[in-house]
C-alpha positions as CSV (number, residue, x, y, z in Angstrom):
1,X,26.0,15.1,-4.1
2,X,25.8,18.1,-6.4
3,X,23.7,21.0,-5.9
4,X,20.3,20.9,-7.1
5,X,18.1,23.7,-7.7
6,X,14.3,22.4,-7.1
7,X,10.9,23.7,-7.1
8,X,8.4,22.2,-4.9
9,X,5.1,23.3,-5.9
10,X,1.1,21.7,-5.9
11,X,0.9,19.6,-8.8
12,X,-1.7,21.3,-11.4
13,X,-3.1,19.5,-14.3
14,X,-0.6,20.8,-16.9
15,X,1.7,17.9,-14.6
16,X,-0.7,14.8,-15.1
17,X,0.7,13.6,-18.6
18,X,4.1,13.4,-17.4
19,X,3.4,12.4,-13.7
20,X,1.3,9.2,-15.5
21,X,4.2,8.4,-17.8
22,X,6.5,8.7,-14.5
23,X,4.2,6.3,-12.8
24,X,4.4,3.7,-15.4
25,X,8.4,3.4,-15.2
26,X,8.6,3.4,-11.3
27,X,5.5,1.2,-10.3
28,X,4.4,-2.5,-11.3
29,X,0.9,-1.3,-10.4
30,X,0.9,2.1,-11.7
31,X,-2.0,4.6,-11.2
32,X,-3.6,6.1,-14.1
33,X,-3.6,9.7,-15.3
34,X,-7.3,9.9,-14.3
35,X,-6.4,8.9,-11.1
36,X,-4.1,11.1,-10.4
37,X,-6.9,13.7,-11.7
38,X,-9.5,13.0,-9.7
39,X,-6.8,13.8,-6.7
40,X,-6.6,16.8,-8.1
41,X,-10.7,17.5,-6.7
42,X,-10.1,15.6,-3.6
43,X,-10.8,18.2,-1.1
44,X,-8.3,16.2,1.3
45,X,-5.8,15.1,-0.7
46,X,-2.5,16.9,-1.4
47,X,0.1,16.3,-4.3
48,X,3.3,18.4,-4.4
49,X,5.8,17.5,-7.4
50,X,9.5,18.2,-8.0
51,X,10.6,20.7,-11.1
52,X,14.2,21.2,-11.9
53,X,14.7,23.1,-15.4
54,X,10.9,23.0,-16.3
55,X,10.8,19.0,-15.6
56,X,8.5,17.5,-13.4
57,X,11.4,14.7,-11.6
58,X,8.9,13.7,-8.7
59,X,5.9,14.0,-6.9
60,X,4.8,12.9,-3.5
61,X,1.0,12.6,-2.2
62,X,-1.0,12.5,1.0
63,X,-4.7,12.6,2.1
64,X,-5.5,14.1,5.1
65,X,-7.4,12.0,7.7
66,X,-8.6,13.8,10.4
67,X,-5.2,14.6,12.1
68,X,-3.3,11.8,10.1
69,X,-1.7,12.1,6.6
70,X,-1.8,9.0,4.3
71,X,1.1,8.9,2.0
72,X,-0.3,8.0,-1.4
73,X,2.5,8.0,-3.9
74,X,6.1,9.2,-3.9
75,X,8.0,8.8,-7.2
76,X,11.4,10.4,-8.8
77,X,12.0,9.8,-12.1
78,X,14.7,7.4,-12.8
79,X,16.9,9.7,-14.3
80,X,17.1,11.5,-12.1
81,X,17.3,9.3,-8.7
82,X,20.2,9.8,-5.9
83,X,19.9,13.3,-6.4
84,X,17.8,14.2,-3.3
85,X,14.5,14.9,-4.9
86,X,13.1,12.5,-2.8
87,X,14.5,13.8,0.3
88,X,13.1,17.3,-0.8
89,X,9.8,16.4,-1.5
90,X,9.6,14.0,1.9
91,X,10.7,17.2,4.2
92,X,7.7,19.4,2.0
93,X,5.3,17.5,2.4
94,X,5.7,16.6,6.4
95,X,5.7,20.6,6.1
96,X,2.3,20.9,4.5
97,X,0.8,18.4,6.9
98,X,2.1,20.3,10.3
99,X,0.8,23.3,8.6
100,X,-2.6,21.4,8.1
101,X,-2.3,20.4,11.8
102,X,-1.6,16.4,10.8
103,X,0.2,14.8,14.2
104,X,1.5,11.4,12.1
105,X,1.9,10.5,8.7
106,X,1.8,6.7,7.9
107,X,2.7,4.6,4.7
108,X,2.9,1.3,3.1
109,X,6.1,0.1,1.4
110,X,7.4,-3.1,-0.3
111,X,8.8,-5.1,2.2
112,X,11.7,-5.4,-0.6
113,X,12.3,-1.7,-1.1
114,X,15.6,-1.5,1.3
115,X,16.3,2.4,-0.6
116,X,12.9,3.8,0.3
117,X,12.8,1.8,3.7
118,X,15.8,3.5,4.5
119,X,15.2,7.0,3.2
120,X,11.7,6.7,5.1
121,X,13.8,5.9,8.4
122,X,16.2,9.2,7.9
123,X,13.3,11.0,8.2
124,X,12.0,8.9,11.2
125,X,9.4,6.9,10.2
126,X,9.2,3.5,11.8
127,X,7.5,0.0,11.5
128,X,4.7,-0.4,12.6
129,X,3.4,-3.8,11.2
130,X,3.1,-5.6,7.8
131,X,0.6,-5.9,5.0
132,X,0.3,-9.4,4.2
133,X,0.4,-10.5,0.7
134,X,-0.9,-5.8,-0.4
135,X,0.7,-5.9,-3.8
136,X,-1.8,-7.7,-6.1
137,X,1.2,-7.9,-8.7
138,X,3.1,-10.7,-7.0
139,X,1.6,-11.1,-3.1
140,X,4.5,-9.3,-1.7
141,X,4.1,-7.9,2.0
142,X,4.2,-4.2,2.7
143,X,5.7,-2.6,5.8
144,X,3.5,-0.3,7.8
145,X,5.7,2.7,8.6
146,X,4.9,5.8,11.1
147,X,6.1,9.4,11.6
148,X,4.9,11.2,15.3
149,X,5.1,14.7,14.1
């Protein structure tokens, strides 16, 4: 894999136009660029985003839940998949939520997505149960995944 020079950082506003256009290509059910705002003044809710060369190529967000963390959205840009952005912005954010005292981190995941399933596993997240029928798109199942911090 080559070498990739990244910068994790909080995702600002200046981010939302091309985090939105990011969501459209990698979801079937893509939020909006207003949602993704309105994170932005949720007191409990944390986005971090991927930059290589002054281009946002991911983001990941949580909301903190007492002492859980709720993955919300984790996305890299199809260009530039299989390049360990993902990875990156998986380990930073299970940093941010031992720094914010979170013990577990859960999240739901198409039951179809073998990639993310796996990636999610590397890290040590495991099933915990299924979603029937949680993507309004076409009914498909999610997997219920944990990670014990």
């Amino acid at each position: 894999m080559e070498h990739i020079k990244t910068l994790i950082r909080p995702m600002e506003r200046r981010d939302l136009d091309e985090i939105a256009e990011m969501e459209k290509m990698c979801f079937s059910l893509p939020w909006t660029r207003t949602m993704f705002e309105d994170e932005l003044f949720n007191p409990d809710a944390y986005y971090l985003v991927a930059e290589t060369d002054g281009k946002t190529v991911g983001y990941i967000g949580f909301w903190k839940i007492l002492d859980e963390g709720h993955i919300t959205n984790i996305a890299v840009h199809p260009d530039f998949r299989r390049r360990g952005y993902g990875r990156e912005l998986i380990a930073a954010m299970i940093g941010k939520a031992k720094e914010l005292g979170i013990t577990a981190v859960t999240l739901e995941v198409r039951i179809s997505n073998k990639t993310a399933i796996s990636l999610y596993e590397s890290f040590g997240f495991l099933a915990a149960g299924v979603r029937k029928k949680y993507y309004s798109d076409n009914d498909e199942d999610a997997l219920i995944m944990w990670l014990k911090l």
